[in-house]
FIKOLZA-696966 format. One record per residue: z negated, x, y negated of N, C-alpha, C in turn; residue in three letters. Coordinates in steps of 0.02 Angstrom, whole numbers, plus 50000, padded with zeros to 5 digits. Example, Ala and Ser with C-alpha at 12.3 -4.5 7.8 and 13.67 -1.06 7.14 Angstrom:
REM residues 2
496105066050284496105061550225496105066050165Ala/496465064250112496435068450053496065064549998Ser/
//
This chain:
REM residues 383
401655061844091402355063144069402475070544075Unk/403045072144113403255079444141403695082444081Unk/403585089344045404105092144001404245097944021Unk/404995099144009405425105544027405195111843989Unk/405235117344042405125123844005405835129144007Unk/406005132743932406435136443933406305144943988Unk/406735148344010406855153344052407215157244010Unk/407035164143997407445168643973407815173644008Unk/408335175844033408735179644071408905183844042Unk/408905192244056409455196144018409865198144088Unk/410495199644042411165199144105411265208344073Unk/411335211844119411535218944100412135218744101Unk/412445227144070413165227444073413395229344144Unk/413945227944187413965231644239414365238444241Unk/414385240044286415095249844293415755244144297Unk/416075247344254416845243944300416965247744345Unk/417315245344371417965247444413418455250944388Unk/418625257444399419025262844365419455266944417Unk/420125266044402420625270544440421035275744403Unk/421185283844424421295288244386421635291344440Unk/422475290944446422765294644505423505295944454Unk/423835298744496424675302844482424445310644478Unk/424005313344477424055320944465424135325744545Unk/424515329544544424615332244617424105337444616Unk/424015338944691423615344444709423905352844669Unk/424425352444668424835359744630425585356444596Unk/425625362744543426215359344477426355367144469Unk/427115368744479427295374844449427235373544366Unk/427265381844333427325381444268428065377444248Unk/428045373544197428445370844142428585362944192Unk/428255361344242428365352844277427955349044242Unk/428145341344254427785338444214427755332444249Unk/427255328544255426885324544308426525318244246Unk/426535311644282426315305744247425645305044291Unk/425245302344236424675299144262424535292844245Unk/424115289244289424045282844253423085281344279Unk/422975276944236422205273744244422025268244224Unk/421525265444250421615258844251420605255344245Unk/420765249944241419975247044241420025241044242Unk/419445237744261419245229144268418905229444184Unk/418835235744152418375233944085419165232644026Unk/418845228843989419455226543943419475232743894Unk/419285239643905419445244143861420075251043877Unk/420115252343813420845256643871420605263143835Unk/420825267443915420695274143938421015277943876Unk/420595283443880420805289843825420665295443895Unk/421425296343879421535303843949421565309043879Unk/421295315043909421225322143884421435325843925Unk/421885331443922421955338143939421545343643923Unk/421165349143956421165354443978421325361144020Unk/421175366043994421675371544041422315371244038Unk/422635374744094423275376444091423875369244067Unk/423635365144050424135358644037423845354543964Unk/424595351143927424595347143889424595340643913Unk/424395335643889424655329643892424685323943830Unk/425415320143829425635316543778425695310043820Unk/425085305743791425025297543801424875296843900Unk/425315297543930425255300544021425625304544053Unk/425975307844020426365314344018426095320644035Unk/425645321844072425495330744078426115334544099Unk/425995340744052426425345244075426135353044073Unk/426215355944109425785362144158426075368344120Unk/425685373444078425845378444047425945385244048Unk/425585386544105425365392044131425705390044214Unk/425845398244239425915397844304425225398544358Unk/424905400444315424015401044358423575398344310Unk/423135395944364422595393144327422395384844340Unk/421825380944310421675375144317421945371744267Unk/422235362644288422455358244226421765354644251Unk/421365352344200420755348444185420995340344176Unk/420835337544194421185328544153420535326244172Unk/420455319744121419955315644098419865310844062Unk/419865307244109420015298844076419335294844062Unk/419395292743989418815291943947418795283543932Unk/418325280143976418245270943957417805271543905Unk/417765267243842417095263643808416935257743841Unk/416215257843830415905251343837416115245443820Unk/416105239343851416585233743814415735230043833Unk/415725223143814415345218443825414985216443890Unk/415515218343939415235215644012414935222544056Unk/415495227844031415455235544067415115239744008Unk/414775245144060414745251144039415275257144048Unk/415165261343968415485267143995415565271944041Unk/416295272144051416645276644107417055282244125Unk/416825285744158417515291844155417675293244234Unk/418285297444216418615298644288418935303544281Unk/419185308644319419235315844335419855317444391Unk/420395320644379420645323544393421175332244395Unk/421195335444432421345342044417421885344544471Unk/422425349544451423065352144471422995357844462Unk/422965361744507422975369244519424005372244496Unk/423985377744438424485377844426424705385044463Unk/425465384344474425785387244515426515392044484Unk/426545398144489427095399844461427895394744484Unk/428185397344436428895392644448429375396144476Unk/429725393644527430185399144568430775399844532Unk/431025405144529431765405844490432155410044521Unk/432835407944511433415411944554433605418844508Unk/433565422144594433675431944534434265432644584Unk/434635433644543435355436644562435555445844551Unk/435325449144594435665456544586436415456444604Unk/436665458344554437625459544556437545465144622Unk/438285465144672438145471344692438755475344647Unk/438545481344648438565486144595439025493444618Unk/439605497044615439875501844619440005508144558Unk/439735511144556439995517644491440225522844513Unk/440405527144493440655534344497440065537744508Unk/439905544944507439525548844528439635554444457Unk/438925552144412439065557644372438315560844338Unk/438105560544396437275565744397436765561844346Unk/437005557044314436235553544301436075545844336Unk/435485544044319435175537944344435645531044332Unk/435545526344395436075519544379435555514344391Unk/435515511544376434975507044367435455499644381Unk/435085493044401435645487744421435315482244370Unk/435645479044366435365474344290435275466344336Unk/434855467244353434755456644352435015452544319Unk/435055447344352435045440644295434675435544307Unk/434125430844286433715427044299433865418844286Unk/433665413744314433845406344317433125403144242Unk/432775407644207432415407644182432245411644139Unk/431835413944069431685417944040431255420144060Unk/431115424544116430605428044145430325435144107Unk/429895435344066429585442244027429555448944068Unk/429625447844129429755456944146429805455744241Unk/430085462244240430345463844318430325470744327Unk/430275471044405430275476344442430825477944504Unk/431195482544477431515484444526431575491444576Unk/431715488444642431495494344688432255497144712Unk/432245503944765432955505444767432805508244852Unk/432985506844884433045509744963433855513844974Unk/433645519745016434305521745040434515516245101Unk/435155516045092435495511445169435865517145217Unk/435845517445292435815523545318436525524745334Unk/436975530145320436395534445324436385539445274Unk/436345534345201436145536645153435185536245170Unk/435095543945154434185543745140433815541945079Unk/433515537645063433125539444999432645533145000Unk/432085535844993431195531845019431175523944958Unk/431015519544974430935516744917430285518044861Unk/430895516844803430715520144742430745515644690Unk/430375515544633430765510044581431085516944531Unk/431165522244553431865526444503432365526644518Unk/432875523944477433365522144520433875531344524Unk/434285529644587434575535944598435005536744574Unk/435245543744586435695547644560436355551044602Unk/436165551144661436525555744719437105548144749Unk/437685551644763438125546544793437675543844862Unk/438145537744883437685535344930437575526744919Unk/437415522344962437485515044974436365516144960Unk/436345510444925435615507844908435495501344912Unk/434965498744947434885491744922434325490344861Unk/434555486844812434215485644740433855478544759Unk/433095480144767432565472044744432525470944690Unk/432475466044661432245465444576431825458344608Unk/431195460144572430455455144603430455453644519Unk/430155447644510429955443744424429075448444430Unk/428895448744371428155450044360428015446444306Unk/427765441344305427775436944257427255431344284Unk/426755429144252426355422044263426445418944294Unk/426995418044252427215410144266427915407044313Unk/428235413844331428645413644346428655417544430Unk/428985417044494429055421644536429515418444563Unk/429975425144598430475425444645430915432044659Unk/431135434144681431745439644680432445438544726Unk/432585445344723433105441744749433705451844753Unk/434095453244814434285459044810435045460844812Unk/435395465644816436055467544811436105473144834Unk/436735477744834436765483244854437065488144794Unk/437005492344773437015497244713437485504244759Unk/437995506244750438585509244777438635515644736Unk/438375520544749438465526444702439185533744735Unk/439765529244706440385533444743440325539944725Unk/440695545044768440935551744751441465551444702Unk/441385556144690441715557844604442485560344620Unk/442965559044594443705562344586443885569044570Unk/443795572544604443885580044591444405582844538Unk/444735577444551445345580144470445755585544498Unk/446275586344567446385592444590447125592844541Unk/447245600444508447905599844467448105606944499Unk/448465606744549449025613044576449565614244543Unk/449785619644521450285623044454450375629944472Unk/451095633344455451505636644455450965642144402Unk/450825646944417450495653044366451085653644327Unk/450675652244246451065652844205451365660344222Unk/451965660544193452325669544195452615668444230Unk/452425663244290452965668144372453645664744341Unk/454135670144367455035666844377455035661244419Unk/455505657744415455635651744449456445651044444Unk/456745654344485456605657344559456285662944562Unk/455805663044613455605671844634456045675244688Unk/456165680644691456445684544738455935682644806Unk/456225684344860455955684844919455595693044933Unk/454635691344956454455698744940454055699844890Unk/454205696244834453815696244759453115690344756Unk/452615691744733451795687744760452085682744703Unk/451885673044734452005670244687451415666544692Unk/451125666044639450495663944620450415656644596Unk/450005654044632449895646044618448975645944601Unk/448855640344557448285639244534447955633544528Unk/447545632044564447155623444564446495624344530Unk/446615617044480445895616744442445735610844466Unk/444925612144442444625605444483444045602144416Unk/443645596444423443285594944379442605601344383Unk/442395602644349442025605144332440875603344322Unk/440895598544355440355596544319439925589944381Unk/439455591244416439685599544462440265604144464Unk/440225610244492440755614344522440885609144607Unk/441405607444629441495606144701441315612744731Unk/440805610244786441075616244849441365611544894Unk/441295616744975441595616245017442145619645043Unk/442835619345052443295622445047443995619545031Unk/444365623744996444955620745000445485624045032Unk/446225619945064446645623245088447375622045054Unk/447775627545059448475627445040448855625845103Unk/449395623345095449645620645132450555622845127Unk/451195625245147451725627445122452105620645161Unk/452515618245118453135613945166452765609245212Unk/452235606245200451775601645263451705603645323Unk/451665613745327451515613945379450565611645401Unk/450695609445470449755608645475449355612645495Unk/449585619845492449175625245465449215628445404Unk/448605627245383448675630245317448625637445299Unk/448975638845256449275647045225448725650245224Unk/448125646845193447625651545137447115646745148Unk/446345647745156445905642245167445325645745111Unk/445155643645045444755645445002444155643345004Unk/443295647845016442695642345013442735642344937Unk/442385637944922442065634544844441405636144855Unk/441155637144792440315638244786440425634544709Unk/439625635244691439555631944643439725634844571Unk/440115638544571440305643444512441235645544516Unk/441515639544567442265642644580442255640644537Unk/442255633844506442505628944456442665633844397Unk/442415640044377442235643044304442835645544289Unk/443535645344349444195646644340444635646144399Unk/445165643844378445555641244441445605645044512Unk/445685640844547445745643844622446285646144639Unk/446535651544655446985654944650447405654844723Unk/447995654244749448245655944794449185660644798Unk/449025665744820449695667044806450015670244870Unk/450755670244889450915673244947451535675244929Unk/451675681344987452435683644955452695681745029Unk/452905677845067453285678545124453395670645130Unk/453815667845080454165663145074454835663645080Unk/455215658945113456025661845152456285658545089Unk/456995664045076457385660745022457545653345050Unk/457505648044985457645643144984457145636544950Unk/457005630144954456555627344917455965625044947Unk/455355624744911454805626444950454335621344921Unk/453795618244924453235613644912452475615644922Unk/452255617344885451365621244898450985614644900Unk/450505613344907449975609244928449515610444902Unk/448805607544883448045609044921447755604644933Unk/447315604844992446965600245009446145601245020Unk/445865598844970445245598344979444855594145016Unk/444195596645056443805592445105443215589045089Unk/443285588845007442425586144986441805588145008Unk/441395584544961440615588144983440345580544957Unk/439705582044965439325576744956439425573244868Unk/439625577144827439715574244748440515570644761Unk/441035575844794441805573844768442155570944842Unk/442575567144836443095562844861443395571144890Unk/443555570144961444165571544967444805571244947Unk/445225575844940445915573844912446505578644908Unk/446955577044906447635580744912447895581944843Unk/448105584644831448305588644751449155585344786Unk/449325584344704450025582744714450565589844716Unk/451135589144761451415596444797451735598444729Unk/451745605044742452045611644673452685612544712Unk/453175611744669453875613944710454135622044666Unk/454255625344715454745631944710455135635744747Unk/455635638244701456165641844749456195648844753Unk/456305650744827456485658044824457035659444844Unk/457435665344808458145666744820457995674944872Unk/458555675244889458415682944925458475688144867Unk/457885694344877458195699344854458665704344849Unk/458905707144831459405709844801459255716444825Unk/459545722344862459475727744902459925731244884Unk/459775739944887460065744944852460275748844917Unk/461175748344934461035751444994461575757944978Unk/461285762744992461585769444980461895773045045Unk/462205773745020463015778345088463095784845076Unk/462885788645179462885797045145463335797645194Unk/463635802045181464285805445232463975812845264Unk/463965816645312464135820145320464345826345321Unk/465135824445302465615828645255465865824745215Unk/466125825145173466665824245111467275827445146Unk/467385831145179467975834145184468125837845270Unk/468645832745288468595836145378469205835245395Unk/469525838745465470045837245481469975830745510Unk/470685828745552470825825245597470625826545651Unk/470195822045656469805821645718469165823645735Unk/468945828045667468405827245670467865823145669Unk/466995821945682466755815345689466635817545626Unk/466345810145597465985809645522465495804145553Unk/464935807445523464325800245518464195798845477Unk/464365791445459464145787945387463215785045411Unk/462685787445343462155785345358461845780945294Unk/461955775945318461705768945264460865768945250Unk/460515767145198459995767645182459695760445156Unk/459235756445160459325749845121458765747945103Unk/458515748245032457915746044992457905741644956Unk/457335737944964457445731344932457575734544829Unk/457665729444802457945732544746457105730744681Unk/456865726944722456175726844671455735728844714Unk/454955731944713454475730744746454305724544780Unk/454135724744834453925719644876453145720844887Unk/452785714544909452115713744914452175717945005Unk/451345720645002451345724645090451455718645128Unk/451265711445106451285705545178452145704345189Unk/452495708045168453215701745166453585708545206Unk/454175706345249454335710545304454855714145258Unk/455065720445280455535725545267456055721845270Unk/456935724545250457385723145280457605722445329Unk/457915719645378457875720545441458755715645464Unk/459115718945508459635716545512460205720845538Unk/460835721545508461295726345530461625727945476Unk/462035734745479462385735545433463215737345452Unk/463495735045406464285735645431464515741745378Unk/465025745145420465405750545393465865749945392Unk/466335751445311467125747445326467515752845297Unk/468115754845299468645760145286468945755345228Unk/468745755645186469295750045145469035743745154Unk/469455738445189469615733045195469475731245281Unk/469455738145322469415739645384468825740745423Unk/468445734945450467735737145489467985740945541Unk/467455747745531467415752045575466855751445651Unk/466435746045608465825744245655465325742845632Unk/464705741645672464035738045646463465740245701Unk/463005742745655462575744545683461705743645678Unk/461155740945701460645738845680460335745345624Unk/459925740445590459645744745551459005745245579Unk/458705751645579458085752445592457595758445558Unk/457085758245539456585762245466457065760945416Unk/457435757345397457445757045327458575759745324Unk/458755763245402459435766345390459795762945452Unk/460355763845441460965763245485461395768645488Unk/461515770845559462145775845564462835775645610Unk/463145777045566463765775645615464275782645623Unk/464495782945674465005791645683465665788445707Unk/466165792545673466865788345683467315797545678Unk/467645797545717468005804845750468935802745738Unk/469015797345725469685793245729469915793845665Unk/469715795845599470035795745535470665797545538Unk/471105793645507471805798145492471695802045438Unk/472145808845422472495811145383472355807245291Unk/472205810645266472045805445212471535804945158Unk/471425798545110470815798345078470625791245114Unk/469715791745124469685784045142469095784845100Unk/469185777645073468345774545051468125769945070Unk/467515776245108466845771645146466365766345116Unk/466375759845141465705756445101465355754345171Unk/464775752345138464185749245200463965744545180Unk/463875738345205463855731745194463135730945257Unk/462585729345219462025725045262462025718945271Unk/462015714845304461675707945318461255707145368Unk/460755702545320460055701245337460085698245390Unk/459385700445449459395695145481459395687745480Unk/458885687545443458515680645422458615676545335Unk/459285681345317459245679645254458845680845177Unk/458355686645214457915684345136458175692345098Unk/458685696245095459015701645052459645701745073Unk/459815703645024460555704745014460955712145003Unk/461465713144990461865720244960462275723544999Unk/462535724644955463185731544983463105739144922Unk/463435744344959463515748944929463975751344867Unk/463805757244880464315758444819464925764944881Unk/465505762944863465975764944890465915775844913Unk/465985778844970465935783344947466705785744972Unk/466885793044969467695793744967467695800445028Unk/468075800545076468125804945128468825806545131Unk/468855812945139469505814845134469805818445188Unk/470285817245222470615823445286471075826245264Unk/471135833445236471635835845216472005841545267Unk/471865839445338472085845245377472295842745433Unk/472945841945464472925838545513472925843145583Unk/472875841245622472615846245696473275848845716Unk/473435856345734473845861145751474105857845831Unk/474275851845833474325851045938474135857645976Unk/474125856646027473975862146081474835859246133Unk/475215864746137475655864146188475725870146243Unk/475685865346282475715869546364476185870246415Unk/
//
């Protein structure tokens, strides 16, 4: 009779089968990426974060812009399997962000302009650089300038976690010279013709402008007076004055040509009038006392009646000689007199005057009457 024998077997645990994927090769700072994992063992995964990343339940999210995210997915042993793990890792990457440089225009007033960013992100710090654009010169620098002139402004992120930049242009204009042309206090208004009338332009101060400036009379396009500037005119007005303005109404100018700090610019026009002067003309006779038929020379004299500046011309013109009411004649004036000889007097008293007129208008006057008398009339001659 045949009897059965028992066999004892032990059955080991086996590896499961374990899958551990979703994590990318690179993750900028603040992205956030799912993972998932999986197994044939009936136990469920415990994922962990290390390095640069958190993770909540399969949620990683990347903290840093450099650096390693660690992940690690953790099986227990169940009945059939042994314990398991699985491994994955994301190299972290700064996060790109938009940099906006404004472009930028100011005035010109000798200190530093600096251009202000604005970022698509809270980026902890930046660098900005400044190039001249030509043919403004200036090397790149991160100080920002000072001198008028076109720049292009970089602003780069320096930050971890963050990179990008992004540029504009930064416009440093010439400054407004501030030109104010004015009548010197004191002068008359009207001035005589002959008499220096003084005009005065101020300018900003800070720099002094150089270069030069010019006066200008009535829009002619040569100018009267051409003044250089240095760096010390500014310390009091620029002065221009002339005496050989024709009676009548007149418009001064200046026009400045800028320099590297100030704008060119035209000063708004100074209006003034000049009237003619007024002339002292004195009458000499001769005689006072002649017959009939004798000559008499009346000799006219004619000074202006104020001082005149040396640039402005003498009187110049003719002068008339009248018996009364009666021109006797006219004769140019020349050094300063006129003469006239008249042999025709009647019998009598006459009073001589002398009357100038200007060539050109810019003096005026007559005399003062003088008195000639013929108290003798001529004996005929008969033959």
């Amino acid at each position: 009779q045949s009897s059965s024998r028992s066999v004892s077997q032990v059955v080991k645990q086996a590896t499961p089968t374990v899958t551990f994927t979703g994590a990318p090769a690179s993750a900028s700072f603040s992205s956030q990426f799912t993972v998932s994992a999986s197994t044939n063992a009936s136990t469920t995964p415990t994922i962990t974060a290390s390095g640069v990343c958190t993770i909540s339940v399969t949620t990683v999210t990347i903290t840093s812009g450099v650096g390693t995210c660690n992940l690690l997915a953790s099986w227990a042993a169940d009945t059939n399997y042994v314990a398991a793990t699985a491994t994955q890792s994301t190299s972290a990457q700064p996060a790109l962000v938009t940099v906006t440089v404004p472009d930028t225009t100011v005035p010109y007033d000798g200190s530093q302009h600096a251009v202000t960013p604005t970022f698509s992100a809270a980026v902890s710090s930046y660098a900005v650089t400044y190039t001249g654009i030509s043919p403004t010169v200036y090397a790149t620098s991160s100080t920002a300038p000072t001198e008028p002139g076109s720049y292009s402004a970089v602003a780069t992120v320096i930050d971890v976690n963050y990179a990008g930049s992004g540029g504009g242009t930064l416009t440093i204009s010439q400054k407004d010279p501030a030109l104010v042309l004015a009548l010197l206090t004191g002068m008359p208004e009207p001035s005589s013709y002959g008499t220096l009338v003084y005009f005065e332009l101020t300018t900003t101060n800070s720099p002094c402008p150089t270069g030069q400036v010019q006066f200008f009379v009535d829009g002619d396009s040569t100018p009267s007076a051409t003044v250089a500037l240095t760096s010390t005119t500014c310390t009091k007005p620029v002065e221009f004055s002339t005496a050989t303005l024709m009676p009548g109404p007149h418009t001064v100018s200046a026009v400045y040509g800028g320099d590297t700090y100030y704008l060119a610019q035209t000063s708004a026009p100074v209006s003034h009038k000049v009237v003619a002067d007024a002339t002292t003309v004195t009458l000499a006779t001769s005689a006072m006392t002649v017959f009939v038929g004798d000559a008499v020379t009346l000799t006219a004299t004619v000074t202006p009646s104020t001082s005149i500046d040396g640039t402005a011309t003498t009187p110049s013109g003719t002068v008339q000689f009248y018996d009364g009411t009666t021109l006797l004649g006219e004769n140019p004036l020349s050094s300063k007199t006129a003469m006239f000889t008249i042999s025709s007097l009647s019998a009598g008293s006459h009073s001589m005057t002398a009357t100038f007129v200007s060539a050109n208008g810019d003096f005026s006057g007559n005399s003062s009457p003088v008195n000639v008398e013929t108290v003798d009339k001529i004996t005929p001659t008969i033959t």
